[in-house]
C-alpha positions as CSV (number, residue, x, y, z in Angstrom):
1,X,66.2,69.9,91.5
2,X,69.3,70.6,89.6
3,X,68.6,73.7,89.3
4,X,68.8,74.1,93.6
5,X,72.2,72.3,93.2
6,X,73.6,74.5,91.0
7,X,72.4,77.1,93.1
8,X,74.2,75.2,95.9
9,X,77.1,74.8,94.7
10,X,77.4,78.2,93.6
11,X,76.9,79.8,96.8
12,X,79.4,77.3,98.4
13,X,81.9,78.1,95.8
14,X,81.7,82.0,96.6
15,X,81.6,82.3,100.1
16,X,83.2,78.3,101.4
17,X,80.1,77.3,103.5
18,X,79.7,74.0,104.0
19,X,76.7,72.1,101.5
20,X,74.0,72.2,104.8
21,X,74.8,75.7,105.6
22,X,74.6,77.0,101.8
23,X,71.0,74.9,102.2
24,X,69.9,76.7,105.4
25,X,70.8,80.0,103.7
26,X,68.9,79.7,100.4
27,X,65.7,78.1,102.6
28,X,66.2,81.3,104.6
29,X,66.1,83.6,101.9
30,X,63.7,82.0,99.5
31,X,66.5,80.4,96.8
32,X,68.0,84.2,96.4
33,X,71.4,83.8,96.1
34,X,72.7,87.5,97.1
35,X,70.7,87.5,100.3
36,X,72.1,84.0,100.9
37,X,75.5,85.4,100.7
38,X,74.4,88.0,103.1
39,X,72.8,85.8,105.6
40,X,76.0,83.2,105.8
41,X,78.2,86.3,106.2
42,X,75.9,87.5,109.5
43,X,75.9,83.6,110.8
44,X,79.2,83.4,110.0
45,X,80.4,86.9,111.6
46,X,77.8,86.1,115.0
47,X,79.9,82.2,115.0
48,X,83.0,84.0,114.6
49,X,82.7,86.6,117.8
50,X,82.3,83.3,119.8
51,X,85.7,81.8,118.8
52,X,87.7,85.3,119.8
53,X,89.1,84.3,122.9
54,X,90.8,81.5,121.2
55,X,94.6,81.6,121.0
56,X,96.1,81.9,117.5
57,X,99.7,80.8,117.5
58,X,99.2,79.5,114.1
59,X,99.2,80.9,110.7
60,X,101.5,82.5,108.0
61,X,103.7,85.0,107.6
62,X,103.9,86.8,104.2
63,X,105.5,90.0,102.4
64,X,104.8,92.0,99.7
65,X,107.4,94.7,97.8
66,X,107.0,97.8,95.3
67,X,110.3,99.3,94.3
68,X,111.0,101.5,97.8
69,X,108.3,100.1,99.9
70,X,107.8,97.1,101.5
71,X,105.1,95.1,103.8
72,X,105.7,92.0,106.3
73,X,102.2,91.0,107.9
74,X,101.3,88.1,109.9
75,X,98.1,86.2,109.9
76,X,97.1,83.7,112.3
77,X,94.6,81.2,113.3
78,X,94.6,78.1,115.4
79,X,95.9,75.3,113.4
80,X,98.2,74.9,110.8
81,X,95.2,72.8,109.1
82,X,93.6,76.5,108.3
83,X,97.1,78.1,107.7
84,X,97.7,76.1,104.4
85,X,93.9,76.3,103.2
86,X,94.0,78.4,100.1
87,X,91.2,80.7,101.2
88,X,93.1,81.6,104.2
89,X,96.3,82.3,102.2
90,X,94.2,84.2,99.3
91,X,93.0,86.7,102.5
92,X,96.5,87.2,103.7
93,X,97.2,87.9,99.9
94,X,94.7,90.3,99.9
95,X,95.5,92.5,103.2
96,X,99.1,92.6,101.9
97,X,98.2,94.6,98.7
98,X,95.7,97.1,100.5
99,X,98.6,97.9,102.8
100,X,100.8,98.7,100.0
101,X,98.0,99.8,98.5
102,X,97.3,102.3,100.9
103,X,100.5,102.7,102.2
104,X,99.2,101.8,105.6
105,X,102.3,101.2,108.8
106,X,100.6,99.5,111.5
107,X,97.8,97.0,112.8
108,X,96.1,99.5,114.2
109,X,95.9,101.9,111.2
110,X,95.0,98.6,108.9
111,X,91.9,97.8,110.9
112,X,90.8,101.1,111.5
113,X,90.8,102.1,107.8
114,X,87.4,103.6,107.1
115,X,86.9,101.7,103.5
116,X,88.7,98.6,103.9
117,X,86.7,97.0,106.8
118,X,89.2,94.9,108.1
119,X,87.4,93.7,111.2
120,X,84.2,92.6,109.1
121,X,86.5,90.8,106.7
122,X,88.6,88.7,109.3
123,X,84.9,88.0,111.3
124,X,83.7,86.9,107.9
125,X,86.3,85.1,107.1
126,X,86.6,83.3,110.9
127,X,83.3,82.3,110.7
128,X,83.8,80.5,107.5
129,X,87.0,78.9,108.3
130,X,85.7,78.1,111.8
131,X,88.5,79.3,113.5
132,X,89.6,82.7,115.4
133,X,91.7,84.3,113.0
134,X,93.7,88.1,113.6
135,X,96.3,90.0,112.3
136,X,99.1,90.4,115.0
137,X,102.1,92.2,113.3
138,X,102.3,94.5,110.8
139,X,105.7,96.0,109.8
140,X,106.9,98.4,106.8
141,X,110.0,99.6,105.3
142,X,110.2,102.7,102.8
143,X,112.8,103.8,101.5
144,X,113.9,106.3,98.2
145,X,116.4,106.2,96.7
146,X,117.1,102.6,96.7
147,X,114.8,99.1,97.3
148,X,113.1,97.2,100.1
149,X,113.6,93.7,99.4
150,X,112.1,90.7,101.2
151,X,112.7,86.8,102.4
152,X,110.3,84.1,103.9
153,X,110.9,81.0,104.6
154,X,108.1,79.0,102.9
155,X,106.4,75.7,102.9
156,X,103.1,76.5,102.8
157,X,103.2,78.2,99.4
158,X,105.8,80.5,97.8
159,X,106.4,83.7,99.8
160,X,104.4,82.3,102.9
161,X,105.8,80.4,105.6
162,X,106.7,80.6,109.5
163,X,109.7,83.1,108.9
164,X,109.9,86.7,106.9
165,X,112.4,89.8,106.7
166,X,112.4,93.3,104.7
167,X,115.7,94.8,104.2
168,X,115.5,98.5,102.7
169,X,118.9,99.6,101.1
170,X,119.4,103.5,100.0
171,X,121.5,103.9,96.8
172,X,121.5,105.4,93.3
173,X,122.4,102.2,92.0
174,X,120.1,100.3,89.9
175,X,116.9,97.8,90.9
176,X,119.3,94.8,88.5
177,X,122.3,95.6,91.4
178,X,120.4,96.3,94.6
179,X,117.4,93.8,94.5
180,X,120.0,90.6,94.5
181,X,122.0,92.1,97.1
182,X,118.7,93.1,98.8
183,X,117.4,89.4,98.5
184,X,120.6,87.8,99.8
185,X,120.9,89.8,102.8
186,X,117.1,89.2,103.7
187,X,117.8,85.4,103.7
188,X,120.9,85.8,105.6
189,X,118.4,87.8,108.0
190,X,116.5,85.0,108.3
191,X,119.1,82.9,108.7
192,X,121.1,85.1,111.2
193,X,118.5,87.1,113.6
194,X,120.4,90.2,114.0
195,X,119.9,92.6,116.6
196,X,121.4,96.0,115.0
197,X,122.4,97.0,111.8
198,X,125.4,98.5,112.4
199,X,127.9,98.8,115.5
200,X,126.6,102.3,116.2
201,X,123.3,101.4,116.3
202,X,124.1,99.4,119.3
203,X,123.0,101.7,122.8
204,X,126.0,102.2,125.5
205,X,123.8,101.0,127.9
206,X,124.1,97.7,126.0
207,X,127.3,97.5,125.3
208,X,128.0,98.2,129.0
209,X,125.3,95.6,130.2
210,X,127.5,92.8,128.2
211,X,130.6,94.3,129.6
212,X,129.5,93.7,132.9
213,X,128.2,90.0,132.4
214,X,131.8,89.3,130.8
215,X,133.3,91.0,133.9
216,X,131.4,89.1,136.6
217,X,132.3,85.9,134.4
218,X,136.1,86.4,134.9
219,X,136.1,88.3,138.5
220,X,137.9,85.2,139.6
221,X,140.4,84.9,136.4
222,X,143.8,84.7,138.5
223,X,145.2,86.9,135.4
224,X,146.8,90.3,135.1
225,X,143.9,93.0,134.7
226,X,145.5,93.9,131.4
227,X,144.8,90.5,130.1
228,X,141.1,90.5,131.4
229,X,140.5,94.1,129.9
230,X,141.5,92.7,126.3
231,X,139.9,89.7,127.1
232,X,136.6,91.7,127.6
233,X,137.1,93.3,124.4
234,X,137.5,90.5,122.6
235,X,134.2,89.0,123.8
236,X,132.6,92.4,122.9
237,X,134.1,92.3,119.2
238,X,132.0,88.6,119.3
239,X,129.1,89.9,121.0
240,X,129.0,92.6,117.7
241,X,129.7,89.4,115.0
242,X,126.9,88.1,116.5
243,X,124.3,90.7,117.1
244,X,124.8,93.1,114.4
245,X,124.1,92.7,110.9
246,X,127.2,94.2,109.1
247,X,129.6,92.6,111.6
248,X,127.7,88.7,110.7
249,X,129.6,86.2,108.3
250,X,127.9,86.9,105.1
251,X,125.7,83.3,104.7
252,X,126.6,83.1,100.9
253,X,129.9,83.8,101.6
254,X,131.6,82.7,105.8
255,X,134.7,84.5,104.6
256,X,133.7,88.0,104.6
257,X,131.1,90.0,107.0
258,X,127.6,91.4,105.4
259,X,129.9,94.7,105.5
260,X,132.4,93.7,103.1
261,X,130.5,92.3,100.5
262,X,128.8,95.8,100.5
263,X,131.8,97.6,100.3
264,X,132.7,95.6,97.2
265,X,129.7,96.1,95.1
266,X,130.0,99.8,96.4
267,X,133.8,99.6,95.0
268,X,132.8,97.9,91.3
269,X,129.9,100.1,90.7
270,X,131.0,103.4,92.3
271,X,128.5,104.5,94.3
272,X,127.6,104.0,97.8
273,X,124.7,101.8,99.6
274,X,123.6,102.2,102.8
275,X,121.3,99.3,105.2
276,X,118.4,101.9,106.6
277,X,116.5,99.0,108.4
278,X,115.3,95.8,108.7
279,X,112.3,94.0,110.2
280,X,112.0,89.8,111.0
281,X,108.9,88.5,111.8
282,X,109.0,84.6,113.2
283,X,105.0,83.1,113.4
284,X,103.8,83.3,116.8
285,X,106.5,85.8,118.3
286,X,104.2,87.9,119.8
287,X,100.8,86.1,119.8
């Protein structure tokens, strides 16, 4: 009798079945513990295909960073219940390293990856967490010379929460220089939402789109046209504070923009750095 319990609680402890289905597999399979294992992964992929219609706007969001390369993925399932359950997070753990393992870009590549088996993996794991779990958003900076760094928002557990960013900055300054700037400009990120990184990154078409809004606003402004033009431009000048990441109020620092405190580092140390991208994910964006 003790025996079976151990044998019990040993298959619940590697797979997280419940006590009656860890019973039902073992009965199954004659007490053999590897074909138990097998069987609840079956039950629990064929319970799994059921729940896939479910909607997942739940879940975590999560980074991972190696010198020039960086990963943002988000997880999701239904409730926030499975979100902080460590299995769940230990998965998400998991998929972040074989993306920067692999160097893998995209949700698509992930899941199609001929040795990782993705699919099988989330199935497996939906079935034993009882909920419809899937990857929605996968996003990767690389960058050499120079760092990736990373920011989320956590409260589930460190580096896991409902709000990430990657920031990768080119220099040939060092990792003890770049990664504090890189981690203080990912908050602010976070913070801030930007839409660009710098002014010339923002399209004409935008820029005219704005210009247009402004206009209609003020088409019955009974002042001079040369007051409404620099008008105009002053609300584009705001539109940029807002939108685009150099223009921003630094968030360590309101009295200078994300550009300036750049360009002093760049000024102590000599050598340039240049923002090459970013990418924010907020949980449930696009689910």
């Amino acid at each position: 009798m003790s025996t079976h319990i151990s044998i019990v609680k040993k298959l619940r402890a590697d797979t997280g079945a419940g006590v009656f289905d860890c019973q039902r597999a073992l009965d199954a399979c004659n007490g053999d513990l590897d074909q138990a294992k097998l069987w609840l992964r079956k039950e629990g992929i064929a319970k799994a295909t059921k729940k896939q219609d479910r909607k997942t706007a739940k879940g975590l969001v999560s980074s991972r960073v190696e010198g020039g390369f960086g990963v943002l993925l988000e997880l999701n399932c239904e409730t926030d219940f499975v979100a902080r359950n460590e299995r769940f997070q230990e998965f998400l753990t998991a998929l972040l390293k074989d993306v920067t393992e692999h160097r893998i870009s995209s949700v698509d590549a992930l899941l199609s990856h001929e040795t990782l088996n993705v699919p099988e993996r989330i199935l497996e794991q939906s079935g034993i967490l009882g909920e419809h779990i899937q990857c929605s958003r996968l996003g990767v900076l690389e960058i050499n010379p120079g760092v990736v760094s990373s920011y989320v928002h956590w409260d589930a557990c460190p580096n896991m929460g409902p709000i990430g960013s990657l920031i990768a900055l080119e220099s040939e300054l060092s990792e003890e220089i770049l990664i504090p700037l890189g981690e203080s400009i990912a908050m602010h990120i976070v913070a801030s939402s930007p839409t660009y990184v710098s002014i010339d990154d923002v399209s004409k078409e935008d820029i005219a789109r704005e210009e247009s809004i402004y206009r209609d606003q003020l088409k019955n402004t009974p002042k001079p046209q040369t007051i409404i033009d620099k008008m105009i431009l002053g609300r584009i000048r705001s539109f940029f504070e807002e939108t685009v990441l150099e223009e921003q109020k630094f968030l360590k620092d309101l009295s200078r923009s994300v550009k300036t405190q750049i360009q002093e580092i760049e000024k102590a140390h000599g050598k340039p750095i240049h923002i090459r991208g970013f990418l924010r994910f907020v949980l449930g964006a696009q689910v």
